[in-house]
C-alpha positions as CSV (number, residue, x, y, z in Angstrom):
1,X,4.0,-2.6,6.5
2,X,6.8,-1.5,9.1
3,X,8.3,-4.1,11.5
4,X,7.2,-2.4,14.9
5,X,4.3,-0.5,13.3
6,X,1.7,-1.8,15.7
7,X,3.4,-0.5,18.8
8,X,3.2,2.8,17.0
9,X,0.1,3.3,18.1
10,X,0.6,2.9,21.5
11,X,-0.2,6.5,22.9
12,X,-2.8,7.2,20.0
13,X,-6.4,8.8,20.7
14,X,-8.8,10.1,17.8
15,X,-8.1,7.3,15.8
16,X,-11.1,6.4,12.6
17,X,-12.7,3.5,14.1
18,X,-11.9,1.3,11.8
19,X,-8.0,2.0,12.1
20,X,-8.7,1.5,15.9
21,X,-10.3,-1.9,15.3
22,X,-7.5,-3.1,13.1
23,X,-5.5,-1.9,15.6
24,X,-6.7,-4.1,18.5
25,X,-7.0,-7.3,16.4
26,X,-3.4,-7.1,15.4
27,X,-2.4,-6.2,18.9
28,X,-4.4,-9.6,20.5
29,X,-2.8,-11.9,18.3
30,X,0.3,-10.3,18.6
31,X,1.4,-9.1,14.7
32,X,3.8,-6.5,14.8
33,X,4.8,-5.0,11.2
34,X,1.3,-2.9,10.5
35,X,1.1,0.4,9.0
36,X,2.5,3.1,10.7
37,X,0.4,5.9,11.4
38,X,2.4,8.4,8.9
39,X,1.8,6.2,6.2
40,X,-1.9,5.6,7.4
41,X,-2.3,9.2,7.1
42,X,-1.1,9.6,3.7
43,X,-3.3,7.1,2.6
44,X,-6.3,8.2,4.3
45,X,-5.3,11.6,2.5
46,X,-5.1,9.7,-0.9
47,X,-8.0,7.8,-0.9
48,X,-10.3,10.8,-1.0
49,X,-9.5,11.1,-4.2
50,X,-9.7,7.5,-5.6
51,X,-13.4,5.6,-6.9
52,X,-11.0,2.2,-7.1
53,X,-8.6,1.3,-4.4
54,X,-6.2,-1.9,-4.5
55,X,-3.6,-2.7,-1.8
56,X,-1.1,-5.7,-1.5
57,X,-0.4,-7.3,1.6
58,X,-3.2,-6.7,3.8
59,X,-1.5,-7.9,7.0
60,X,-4.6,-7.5,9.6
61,X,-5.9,-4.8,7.7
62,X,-4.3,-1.5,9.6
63,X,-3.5,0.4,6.3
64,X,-6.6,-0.7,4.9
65,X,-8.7,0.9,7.4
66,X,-6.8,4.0,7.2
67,X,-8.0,3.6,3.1
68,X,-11.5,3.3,4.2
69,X,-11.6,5.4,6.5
70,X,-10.6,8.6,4.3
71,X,-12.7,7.1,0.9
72,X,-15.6,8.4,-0.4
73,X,-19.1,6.4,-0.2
74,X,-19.5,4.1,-3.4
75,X,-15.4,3.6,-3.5
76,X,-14.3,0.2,-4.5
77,X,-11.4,-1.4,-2.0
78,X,-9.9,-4.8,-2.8
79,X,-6.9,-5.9,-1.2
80,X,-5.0,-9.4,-1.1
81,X,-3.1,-10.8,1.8
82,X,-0.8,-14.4,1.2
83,X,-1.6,-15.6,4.9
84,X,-4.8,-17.4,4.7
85,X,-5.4,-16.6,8.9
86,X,-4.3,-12.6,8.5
87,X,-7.1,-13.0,5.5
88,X,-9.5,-14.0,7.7
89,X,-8.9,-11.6,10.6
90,X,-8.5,-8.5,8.1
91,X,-11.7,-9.7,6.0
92,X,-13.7,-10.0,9.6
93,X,-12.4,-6.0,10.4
94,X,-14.3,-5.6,7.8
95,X,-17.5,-6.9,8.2
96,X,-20.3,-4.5,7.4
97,X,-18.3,-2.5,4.7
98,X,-19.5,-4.4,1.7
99,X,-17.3,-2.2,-0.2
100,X,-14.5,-3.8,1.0
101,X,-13.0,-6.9,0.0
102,X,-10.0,-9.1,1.3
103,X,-8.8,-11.6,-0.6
104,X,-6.1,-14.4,0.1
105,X,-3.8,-15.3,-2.3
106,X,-0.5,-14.1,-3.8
107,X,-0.2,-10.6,-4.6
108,X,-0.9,-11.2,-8.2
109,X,-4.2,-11.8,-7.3
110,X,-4.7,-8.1,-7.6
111,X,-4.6,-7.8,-10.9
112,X,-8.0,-9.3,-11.2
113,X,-9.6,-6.1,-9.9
114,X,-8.0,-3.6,-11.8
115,X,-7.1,-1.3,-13.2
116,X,-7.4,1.3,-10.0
117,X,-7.1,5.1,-9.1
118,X,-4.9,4.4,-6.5
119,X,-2.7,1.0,-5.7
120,X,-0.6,0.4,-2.6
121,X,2.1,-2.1,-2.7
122,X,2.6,-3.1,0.9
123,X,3.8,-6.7,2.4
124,X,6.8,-6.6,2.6
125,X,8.2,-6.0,-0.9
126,X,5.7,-8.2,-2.7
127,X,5.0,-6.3,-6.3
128,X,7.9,-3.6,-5.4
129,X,10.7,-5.5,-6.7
130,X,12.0,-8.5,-8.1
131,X,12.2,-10.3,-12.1
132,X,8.3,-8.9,-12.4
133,X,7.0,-6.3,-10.3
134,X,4.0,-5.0,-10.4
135,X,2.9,-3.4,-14.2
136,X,1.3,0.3,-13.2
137,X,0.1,0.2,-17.1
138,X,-2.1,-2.9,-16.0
139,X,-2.8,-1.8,-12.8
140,X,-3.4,2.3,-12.9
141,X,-5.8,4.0,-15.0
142,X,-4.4,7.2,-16.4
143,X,-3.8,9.1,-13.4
144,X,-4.0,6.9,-11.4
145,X,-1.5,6.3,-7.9
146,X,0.9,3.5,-6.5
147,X,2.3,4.0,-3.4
148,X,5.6,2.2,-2.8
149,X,5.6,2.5,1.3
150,X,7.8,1.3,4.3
151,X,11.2,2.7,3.0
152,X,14.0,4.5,4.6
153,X,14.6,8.2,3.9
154,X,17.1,8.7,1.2
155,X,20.4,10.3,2.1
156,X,22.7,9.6,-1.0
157,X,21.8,9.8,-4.7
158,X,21.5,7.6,-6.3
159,X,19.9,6.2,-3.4
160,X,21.6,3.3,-1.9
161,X,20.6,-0.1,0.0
162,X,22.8,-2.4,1.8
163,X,26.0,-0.4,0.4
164,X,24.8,-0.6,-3.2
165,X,22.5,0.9,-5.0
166,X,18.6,0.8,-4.6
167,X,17.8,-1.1,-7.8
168,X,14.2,-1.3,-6.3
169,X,13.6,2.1,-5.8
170,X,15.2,3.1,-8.9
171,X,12.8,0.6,-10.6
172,X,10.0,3.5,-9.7
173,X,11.8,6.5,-9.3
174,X,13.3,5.8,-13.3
175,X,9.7,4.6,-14.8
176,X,9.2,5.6,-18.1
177,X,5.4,5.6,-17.6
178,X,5.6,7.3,-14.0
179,X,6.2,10.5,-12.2
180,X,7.7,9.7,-9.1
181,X,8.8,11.8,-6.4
182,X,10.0,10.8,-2.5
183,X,7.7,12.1,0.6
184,X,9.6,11.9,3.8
185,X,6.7,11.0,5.9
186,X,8.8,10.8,9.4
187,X,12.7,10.7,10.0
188,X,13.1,7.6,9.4
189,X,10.5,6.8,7.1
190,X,9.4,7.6,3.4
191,X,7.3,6.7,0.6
192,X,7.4,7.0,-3.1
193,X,4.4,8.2,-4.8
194,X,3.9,7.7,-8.6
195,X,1.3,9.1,-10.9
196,X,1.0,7.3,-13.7
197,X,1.4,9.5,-17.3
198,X,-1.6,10.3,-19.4
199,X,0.4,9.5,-22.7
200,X,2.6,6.6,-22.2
201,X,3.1,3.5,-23.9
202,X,1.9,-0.1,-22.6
203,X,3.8,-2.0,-21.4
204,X,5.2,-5.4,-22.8
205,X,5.8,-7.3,-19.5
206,X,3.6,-10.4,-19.2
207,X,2.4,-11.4,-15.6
């Protein structure tokens, strides 16, 4: 999610119609930090490619949308939002597209769903940092992708955050398990997106 990612949209036309319709509910009740329309695209790009989708932090279900939107038919898309009304709003975007499925809860929630082809870790930070984050091993099949969104553009290395450095982003970018590179999707916007190795040891980290 990105704080004014809503207004974003503002002066967009040609949008999938369910990106459109996320769009409007998360305009009329006013909730501002959607997915930007970069990052939608990136994930519209990705899901192509993906027969299980999970995503954290649903929000009203912008980046969502842009995941259904660019699936294939038969693809699996779970995502969990900790704000029991967003939940509802998100799960009612999404009514008719049984292949969807919103669930509220804390982000760990999506571990029940898994493992995936492609995971985005969204809501503000939830699963991207802290004592556990999220365990691609668990999560990712082999091959499989996380997307770690809503950062800003690295200027420094290593990359730095509130004059010190980005232990977060490090987290990923350092991953024994991963391969993780940095797309600038916008000038002052990036992502990191992670493939998860073929040949890599489990992990040990309990959740």
């Amino acid at each position: 999610m990105s704080v004014e990612g809503t207004a974003a949209y503002a002066d967009l036309v040609g949008l999938p119609p369910l990106v459109r319709r996320a769009v409007q509910v998360a305009r009329r009740v006013g909730f501002g930090p959607s997915c930007r329309p970069e990052q939608g695209r990136l994930l519209y790009a990705l899901a192509a490619g993906a027969e299980a989708v999970g995503e954290t932090g649903t929000g009203c279900g912008v980046g969502l949308a842009w995941l259904a939107s660019g699936a294939r038919p038969g693809t699996r898309l779970v995502s969990v939002e900790l704000d029991a009304d967003r939940a509802a709003l998100a799960a009612q975007v999404f009514c008719g597209h049984p292949q969807v499925s919103v669930i509220q809860g804390d982000w760990r929630e999506i571990y029940r769903d898994g493992p995936y082809d492609l995971l985005v870790l969204d809501g503000g930070g939830q699963g991207k940092r802290g004592e556990q984050p999220a365990d691609p091993h668990r999560l990712l099949r082999p091959g499989g992708i996380v997307v770690i969104d809503d950062l800003a553009p690295a200027r420094h290395w290593p990359p730095r955050f509130d004059g010190a450095v980005d232990q977060a982003r490090m987290h990923w970018l350092d991953h024994p398990g991963l391969d993780t590179a940095e797309l600038r999707l916008a000038p002052d916007l990036a992502a990191l997106v992670a493939t998860r190795r073929f040949a890599d040891a489990p992990s040990s980290v309990d959740h």
